[in-house]
C-alpha positions as CSV (number, residue, x, y, z in Angstrom):
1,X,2.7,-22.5,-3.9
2,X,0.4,-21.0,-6.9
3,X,-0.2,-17.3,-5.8
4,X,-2.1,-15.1,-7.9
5,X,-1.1,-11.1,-7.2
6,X,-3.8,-8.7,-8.3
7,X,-2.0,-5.7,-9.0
8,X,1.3,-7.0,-10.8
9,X,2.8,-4.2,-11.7
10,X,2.2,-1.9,-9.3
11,X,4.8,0.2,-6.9
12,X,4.5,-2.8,-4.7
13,X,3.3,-5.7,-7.2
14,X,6.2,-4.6,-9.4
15,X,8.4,-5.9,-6.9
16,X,6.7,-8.6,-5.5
17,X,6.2,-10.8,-8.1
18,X,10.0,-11.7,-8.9
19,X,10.4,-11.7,-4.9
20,X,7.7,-14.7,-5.1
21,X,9.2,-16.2,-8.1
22,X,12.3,-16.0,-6.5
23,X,10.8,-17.7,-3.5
24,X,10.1,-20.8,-5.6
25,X,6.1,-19.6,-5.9
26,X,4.0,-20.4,-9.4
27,X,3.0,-16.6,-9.8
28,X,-0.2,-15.1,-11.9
29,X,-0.4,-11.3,-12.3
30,X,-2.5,-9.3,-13.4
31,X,-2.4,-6.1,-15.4
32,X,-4.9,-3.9,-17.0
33,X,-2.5,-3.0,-19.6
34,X,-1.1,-5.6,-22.4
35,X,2.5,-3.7,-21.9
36,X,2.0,-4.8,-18.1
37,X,1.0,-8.4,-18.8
38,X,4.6,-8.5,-21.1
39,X,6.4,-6.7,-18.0
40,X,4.8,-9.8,-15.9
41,X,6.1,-12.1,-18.1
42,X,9.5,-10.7,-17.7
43,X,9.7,-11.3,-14.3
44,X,9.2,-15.2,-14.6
45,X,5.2,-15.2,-13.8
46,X,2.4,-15.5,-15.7
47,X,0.7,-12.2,-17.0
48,X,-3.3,-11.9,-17.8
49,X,-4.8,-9.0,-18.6
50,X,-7.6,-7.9,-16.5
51,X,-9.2,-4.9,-14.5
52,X,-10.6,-5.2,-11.0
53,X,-13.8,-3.5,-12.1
54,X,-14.5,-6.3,-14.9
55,X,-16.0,-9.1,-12.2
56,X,-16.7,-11.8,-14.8
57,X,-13.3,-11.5,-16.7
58,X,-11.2,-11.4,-12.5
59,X,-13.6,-14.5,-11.7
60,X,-12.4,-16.4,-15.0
61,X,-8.8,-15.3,-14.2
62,X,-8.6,-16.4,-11.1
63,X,-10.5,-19.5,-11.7
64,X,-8.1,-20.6,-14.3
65,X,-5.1,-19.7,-12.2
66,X,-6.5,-21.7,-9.2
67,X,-4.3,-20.0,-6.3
68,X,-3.4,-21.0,-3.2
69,X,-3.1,-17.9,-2.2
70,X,-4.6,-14.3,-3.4
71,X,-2.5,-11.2,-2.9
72,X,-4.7,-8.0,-3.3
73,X,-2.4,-4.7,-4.4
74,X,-4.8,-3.1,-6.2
75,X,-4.7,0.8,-6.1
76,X,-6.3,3.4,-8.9
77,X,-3.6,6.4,-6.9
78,X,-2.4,7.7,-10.5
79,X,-4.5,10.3,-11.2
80,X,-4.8,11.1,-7.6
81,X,-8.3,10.8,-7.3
82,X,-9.8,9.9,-4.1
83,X,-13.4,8.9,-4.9
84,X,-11.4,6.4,-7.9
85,X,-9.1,4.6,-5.4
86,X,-12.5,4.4,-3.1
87,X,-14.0,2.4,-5.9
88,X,-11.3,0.3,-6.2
89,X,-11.0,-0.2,-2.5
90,X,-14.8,-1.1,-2.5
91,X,-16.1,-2.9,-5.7
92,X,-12.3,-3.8,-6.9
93,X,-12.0,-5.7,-3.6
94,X,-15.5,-7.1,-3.8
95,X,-14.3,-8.6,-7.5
96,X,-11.5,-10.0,-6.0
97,X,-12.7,-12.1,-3.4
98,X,-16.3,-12.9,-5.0
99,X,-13.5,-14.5,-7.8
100,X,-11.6,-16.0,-4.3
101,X,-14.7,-17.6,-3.3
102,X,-15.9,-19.1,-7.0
103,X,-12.2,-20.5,-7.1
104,X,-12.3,-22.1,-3.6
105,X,-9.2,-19.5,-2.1
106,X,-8.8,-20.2,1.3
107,X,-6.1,-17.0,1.8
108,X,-6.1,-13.7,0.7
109,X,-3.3,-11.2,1.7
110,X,-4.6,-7.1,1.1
111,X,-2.8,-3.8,1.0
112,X,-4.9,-1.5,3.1
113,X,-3.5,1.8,4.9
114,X,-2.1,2.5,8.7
115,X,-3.2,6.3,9.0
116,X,-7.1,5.3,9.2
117,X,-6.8,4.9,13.3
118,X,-9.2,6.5,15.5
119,X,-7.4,9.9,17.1
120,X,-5.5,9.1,20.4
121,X,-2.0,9.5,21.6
122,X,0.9,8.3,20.1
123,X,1.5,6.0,17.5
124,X,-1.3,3.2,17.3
125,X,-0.5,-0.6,17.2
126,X,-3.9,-2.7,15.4
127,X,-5.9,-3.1,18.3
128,X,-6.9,0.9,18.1
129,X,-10.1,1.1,16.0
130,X,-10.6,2.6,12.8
131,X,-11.7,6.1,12.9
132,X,-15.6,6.4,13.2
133,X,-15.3,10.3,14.0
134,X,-13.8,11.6,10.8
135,X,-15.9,14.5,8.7
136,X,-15.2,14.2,4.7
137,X,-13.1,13.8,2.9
138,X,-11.2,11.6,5.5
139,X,-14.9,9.6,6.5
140,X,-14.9,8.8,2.9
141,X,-11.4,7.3,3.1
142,X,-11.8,5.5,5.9
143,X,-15.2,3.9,5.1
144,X,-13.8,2.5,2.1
145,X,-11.0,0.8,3.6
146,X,-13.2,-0.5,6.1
147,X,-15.7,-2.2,3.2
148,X,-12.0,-3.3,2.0
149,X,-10.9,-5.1,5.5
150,X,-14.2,-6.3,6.2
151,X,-14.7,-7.9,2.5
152,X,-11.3,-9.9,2.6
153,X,-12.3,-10.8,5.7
154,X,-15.0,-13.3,3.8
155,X,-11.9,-15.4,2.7
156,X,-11.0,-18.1,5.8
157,X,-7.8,-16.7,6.5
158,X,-7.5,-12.8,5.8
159,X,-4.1,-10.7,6.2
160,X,-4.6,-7.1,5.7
161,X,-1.3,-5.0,5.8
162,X,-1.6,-2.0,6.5
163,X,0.8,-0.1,5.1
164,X,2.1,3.0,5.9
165,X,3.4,6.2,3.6
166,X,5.1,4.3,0.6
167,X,7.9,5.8,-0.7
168,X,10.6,4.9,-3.2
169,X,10.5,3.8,-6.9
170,X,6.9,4.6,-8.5
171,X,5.5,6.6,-5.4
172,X,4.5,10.0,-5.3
173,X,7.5,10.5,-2.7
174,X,10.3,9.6,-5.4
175,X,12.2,11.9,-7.2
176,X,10.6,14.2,-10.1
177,X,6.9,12.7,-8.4
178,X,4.0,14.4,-7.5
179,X,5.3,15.7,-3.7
180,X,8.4,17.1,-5.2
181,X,6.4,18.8,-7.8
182,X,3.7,20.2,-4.6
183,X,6.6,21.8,-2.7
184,X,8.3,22.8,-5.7
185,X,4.8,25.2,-6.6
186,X,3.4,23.2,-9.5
187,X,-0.4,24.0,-9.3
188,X,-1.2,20.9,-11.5
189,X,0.5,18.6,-9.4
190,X,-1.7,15.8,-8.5
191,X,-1.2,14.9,-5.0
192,X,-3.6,13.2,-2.4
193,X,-1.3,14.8,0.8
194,X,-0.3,17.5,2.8
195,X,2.7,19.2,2.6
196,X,2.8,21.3,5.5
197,X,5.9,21.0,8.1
198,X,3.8,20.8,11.1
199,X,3.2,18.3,14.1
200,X,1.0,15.6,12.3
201,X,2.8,12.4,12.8
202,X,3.4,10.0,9.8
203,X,4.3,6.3,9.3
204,X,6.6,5.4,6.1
205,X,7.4,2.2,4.6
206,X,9.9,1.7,1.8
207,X,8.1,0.2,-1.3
208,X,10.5,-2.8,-1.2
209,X,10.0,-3.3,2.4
210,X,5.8,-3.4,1.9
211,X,7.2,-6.2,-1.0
212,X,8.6,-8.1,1.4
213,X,6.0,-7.9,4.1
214,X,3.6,-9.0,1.5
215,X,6.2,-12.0,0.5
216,X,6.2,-12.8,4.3
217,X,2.4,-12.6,4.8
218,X,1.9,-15.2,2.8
219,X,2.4,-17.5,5.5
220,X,0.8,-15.4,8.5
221,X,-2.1,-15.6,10.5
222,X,-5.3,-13.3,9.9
223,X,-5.8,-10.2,10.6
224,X,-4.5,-6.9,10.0
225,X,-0.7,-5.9,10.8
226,X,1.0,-3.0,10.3
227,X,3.8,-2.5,7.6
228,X,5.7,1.0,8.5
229,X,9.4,1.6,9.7
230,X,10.9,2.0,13.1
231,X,10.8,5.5,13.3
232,X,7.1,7.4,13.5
233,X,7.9,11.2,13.0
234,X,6.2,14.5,12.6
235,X,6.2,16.8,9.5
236,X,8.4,19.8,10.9
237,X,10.9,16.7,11.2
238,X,10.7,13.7,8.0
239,X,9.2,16.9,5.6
240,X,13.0,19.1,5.5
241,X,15.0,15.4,5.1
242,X,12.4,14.3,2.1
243,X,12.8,18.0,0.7
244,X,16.4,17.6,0.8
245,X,17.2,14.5,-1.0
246,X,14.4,15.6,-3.5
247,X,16.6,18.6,-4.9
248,X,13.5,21.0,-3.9
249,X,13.0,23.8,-1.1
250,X,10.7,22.9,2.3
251,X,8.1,25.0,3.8
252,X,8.6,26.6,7.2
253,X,7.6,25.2,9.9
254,X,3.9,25.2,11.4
255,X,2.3,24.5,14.7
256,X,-0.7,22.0,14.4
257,X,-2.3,18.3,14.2
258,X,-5.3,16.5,13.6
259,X,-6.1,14.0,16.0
260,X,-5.6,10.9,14.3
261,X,-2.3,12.2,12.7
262,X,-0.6,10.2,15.1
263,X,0.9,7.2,13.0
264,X,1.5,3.2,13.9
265,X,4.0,1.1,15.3
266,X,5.8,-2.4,13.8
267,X,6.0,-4.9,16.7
268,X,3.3,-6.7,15.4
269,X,5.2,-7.8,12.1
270,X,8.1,-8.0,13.7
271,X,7.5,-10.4,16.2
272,X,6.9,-12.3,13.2
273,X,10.3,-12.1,12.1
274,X,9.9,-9.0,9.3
275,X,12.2,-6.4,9.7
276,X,12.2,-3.4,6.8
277,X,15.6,-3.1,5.4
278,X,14.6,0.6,5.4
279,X,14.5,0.7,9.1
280,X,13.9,4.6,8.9
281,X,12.9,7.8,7.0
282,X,16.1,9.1,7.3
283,X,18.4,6.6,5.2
284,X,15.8,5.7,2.8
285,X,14.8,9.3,1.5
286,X,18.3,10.1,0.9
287,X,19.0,6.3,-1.1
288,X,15.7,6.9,-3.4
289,X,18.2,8.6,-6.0
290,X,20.3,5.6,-6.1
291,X,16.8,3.2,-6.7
292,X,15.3,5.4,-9.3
């Protein structure tokens, strides 16, 4: 199957592409970078250079690739700016699948996020709405990943993953990244998160287990599905383990939670026969120093 992976080189692209390859698929990736479109190469795909924000140069890239299939992990989360990601999110997706369209894609597989649930009880599964209540900055988050789900959905058959916390290789959870760096005190440490160790309950997902999720999605039905572990978990209990395999000290604990700090549940991609290899928090913090 052609695929063409926006977002090549990535935390996640990075290790989908030889995943596809792998898998027998005729892969295009995409990097803004030419030291990107050589690491592409490297993995047995195609590289083009091109940036989500440059609609005429995606719609002649995709074109030319003529996919079967369009995987969408685009992210701007380097610089840890919100309002950049947003764009990304918004006109970045837009790009993508007015290029889908022009090319005649009839699948498109996006990275969205599972912590933009409406506040309730317990962890939610995909039927629970997106929140509509939040006040800024969160609105502003989950409005763009709304205008992300709801743009893909233009493309006749439309998986969104939402993924949960990534962690691993390339994250802002791996060792000498930008949460070890918050607890450690570093005031310039750019980080989009909290680092409190209170009751706010968060989803993780490996960075090779969103890989394969997105490898597997390729043959799904519509619709969004959740890509986390087994194991939903507050602060005061996944922030000490984290700290731990990091090498740096954790915060006391705190009392406390927003409402729609509640995080999500797998069933969904399991019953469709994906199961993380990181099944929890607790073995995959402590095997990041061994993936780094």
């Amino acid at each position: 199957m052609r695929v063409f992976v926006a977002g090549a080189t990535g935390a996640v692209g990075g290790l989908l592409v030889p995943m596809l390859v792998e898998a027998g698929h005729e892969v295009t990736g995409t990097s803004r970078s030419l030291a990107g479109v050589e690491r592409i190469r490297s993995l047995g795909a195609t590289g083009i250079q091109a940036d989500a924000l440059d609609a005429e140069r995606l719609r002649h890239a995709v074109c030319a690739a003529a996919p079967e299939v369009l995987i969408h992990q685009l992210t701007d989360l380097s610089g840890a700016d919100g309002a950049a990601n947003g764009r990304i999110r918004r006109e970045g997706t837009w790009n993508l699948v007015e290029a889908a369209k022009a090319a005649q894609v009839g699948r498109i597989v996006a990275q969205s996020i599972a912590w933009a649930y409406a506040p309730g009880e317990g962890p939610a599964e995909e039927a629970v709405p997106l929140d509509d209540t939040a006040a800024q900055p969160r609105a502003g988050v989950v409005s763009a990943v709304r205008a992300l789900e709801e743009t893909a959905a233009e493309v006749e058959t439309a998986v969104v993953l939402r993924y949960g916390l990534l962690y691993g290789p390339g994250t802002w959870y791996a060792p000498g990244g930008a949460f070890a760096a918050a607890l450690a005190g570093d005031r310039s440490a750019r980080f989009l998160g909290s680092t409190l160790a209170n009751d706010a309950v968060s989803s993780f997902v490996h960075v090779a287990d969103a890989a394969s999720a997105a490898l597997a999605a390729v043959d799904w039905p519509g619709g969004p599905v959740n890509i986390v572990d087994n194991e939903p978990a507050p602060a005061h209990e996944w922030l000490p383990s984290l700290a731990g395999a990091l090498g740096v000290p954790a915060p006391g604990r705190v009392a406390g939670r927003q409402e729609w700090e509640r995080g999500a549940v797998n069933a969904l991609a399991r019953g469709r026969g994906w199961q993380p290899q990181w099944s929890t928090w607790r073995t995959g913090f402590a095997a990041q120093h061994d993936m780094s």
